[in-house]
N, C-alpha and C positions, 0 to 999 in steps of 0.2 A: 504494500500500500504506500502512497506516497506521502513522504512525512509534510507536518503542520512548521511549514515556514516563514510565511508572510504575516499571520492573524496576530496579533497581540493575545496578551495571555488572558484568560476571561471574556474573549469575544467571541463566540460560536461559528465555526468554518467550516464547510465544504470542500473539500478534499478530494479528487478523482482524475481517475482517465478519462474522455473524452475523443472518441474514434468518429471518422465520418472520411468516407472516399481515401480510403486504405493508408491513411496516417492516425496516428494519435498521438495529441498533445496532454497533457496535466495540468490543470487550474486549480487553484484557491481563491477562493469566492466568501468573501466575510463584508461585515458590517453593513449599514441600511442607508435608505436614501434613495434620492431623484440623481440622477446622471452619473450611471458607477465610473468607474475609472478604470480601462482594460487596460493592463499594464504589460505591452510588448518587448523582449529584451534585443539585446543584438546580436551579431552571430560570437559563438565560441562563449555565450552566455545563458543564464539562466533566471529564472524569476528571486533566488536567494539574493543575487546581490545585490538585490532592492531595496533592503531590508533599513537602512537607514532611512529612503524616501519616505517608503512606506508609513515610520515611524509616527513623520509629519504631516501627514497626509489624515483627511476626515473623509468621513463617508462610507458608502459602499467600494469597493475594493475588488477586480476580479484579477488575481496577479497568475500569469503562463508561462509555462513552459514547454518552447515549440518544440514539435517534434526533430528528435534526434539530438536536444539539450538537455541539461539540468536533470532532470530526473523524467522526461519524456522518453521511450524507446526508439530508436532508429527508427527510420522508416525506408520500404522497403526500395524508393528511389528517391531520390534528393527531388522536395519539392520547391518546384519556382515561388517566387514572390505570391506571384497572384494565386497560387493554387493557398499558399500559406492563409492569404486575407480570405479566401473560400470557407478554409477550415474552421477560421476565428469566427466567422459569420455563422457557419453552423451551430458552434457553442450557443453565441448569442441567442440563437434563433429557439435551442434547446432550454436558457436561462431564461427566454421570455423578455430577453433583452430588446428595447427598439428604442432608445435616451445615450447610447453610451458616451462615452469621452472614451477616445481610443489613442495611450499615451506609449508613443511608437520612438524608441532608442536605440539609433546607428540604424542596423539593419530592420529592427521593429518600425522604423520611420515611414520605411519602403512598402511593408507589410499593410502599416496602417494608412495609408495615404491609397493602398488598395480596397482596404475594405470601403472605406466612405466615396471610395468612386465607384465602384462593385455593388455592393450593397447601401445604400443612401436612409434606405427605411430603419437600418439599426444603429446610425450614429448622432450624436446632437454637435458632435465638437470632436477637435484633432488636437494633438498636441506632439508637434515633431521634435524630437529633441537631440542634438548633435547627429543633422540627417545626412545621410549618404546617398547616394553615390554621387558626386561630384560629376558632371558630365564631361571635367575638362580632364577628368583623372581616373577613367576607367578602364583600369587595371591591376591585375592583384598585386604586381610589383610597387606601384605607385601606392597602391592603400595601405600594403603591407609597409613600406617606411614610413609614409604619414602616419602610421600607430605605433610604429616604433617609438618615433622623432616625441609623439604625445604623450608613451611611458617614460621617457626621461624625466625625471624630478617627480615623479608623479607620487600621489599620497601610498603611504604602505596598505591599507585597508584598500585600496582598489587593484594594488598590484596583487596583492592575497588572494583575494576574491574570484578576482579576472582571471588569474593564473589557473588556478583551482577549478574555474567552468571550462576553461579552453581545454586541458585534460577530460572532460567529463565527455566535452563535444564530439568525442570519438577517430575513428581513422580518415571517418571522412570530409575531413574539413577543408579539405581544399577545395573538395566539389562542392560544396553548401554555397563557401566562399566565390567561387566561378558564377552559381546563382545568384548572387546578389551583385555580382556585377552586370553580369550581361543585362538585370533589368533595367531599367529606363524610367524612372519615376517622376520625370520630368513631364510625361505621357497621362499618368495619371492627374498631376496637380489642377489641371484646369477644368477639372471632372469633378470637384473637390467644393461645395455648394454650402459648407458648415463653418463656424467663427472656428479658425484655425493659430495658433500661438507656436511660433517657432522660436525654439531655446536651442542657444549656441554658448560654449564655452571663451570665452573672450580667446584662452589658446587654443582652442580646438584650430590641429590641421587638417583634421577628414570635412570639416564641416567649414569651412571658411563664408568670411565676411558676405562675398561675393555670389558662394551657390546661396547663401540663407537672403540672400537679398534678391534674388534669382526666382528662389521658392515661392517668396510674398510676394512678388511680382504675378507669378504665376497663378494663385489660390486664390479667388474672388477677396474673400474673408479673412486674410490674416495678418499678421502681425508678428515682429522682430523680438528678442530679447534678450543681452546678453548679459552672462551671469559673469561677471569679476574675476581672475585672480583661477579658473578653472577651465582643465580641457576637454576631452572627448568626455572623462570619466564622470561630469557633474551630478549625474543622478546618482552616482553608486559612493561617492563619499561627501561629507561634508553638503550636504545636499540642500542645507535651511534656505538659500535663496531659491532656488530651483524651485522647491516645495510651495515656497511664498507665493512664489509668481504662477504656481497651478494653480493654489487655491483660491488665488483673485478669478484668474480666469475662469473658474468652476463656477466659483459664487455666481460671476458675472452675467452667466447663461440663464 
């Protein structure tokens, strides 16, 4: 069974597998409220390193682990981006979800920016955070050193973390990797009809000044915002301004 990671202690959670079109993912599903919060990771990652956002974060909560991460099982062919936001959709659609705020990190950016163009009837709100794939930089070479260049100095609680899921992520992470480049998310943006909030690490180099100003460009609805002093990793340590700036925007809806 899959263990209780996300919920605070005293908060009752949902815990399980979730199968649909021959992958399955793992969710935790706690807390109440109008507009949950689907919390997407990025690749070589999982729903655990959330756990500081998490922390700061109110509301309903529905935190994932995609298939072939974190405690999700392989699956049995590496799914594309879009098949990924499919999958998310069908949770949804199982949780009776049609309100979400669908909060998509690195490669979850991708993911999420699919579902709300894909499926439009389950989302209220986006929230893209340190998003990728840069269109002037799409290639595993080029992204693999912009993540490098972005672990240097980086906090130890994200190096720990990170380190620890990209191990979990399995053999095959080159080819997962290969998926999330060849997609094209710049394709979806304009498909994208919901108050959208794009968070950028003041250093992030996967997520630069230019694609996040690219993105808002592109999204009817959205809007810029960068967090101080932090890189790619903003969500997963030290997360209080990040957190701040969802919860306005959550309120806001």
């Amino acid at each position: 069974m899959p263990e209780r990671l996300l919920a605070p202690v005293g908060i009752p959670a949902e815990i399980s597998e979730f199968a649909h079109g021959g992958a399955t993912l793992v969710f935790e599903d706690f807390g109440s409220g109008a507009h949950p919060i689907v919390l997407l990771h990025g690749i070589g990652m999982g729903r655990s390193v959330y756990v500081d956002l998490i922390s700061r974060l109110d509301g309903r909560v529905i935190g994932v682990d995609l298939p072939g991460f974190g405690e999700a099982p392989e699956p049995e062919r590496t799914l594309t981006m879009e098949r990924h936001a499919d999958l998310v959709a069908a949770l949804l659609r199982e949780r009776r979800v049609s309100d979400a705020v669908v909060l998509g990190h690195s490669m979850g950016s991708q993911i999420a920016a699919e579902v709300a163009a894909r499926h439009p009837d389950l989302v209220s709100a986006l929230v893209l955070a340190g998003p990728t794939v840069d269109s002037a930089s799409r290639s595993i070479r080029m992204q693999a050193g912009y993540l490098l260049r972005d672990l240097i100095g980086e906090r130890p609680a994200v190096l720990w973390r990170g380190g620890r899921e990209y191990l979990r992520g399995g053999p095959h992470l080159i080819r997962k990797m290969r998926a999330t480049i060849v997609h094209e998310p710049e394709k979806a943006y304009p498909r994208v009809h919901v108050p959208t909030l794009v968070l950028r690490g003041q250093r992030d180099p996967l997520a630069t000044t230019t694609w996040c100003r690219e993105i808002v460009d592109a999204v009817p609805h959205a809007r810029l915002a960068e967090i101080p002093d932090h890189g790619h990793g903003t969500l997963i340590s030290d997360s209080g301004l990040a957190a701040e700036k969802i919860r306005d925007f959550v309120h806001g809806l």
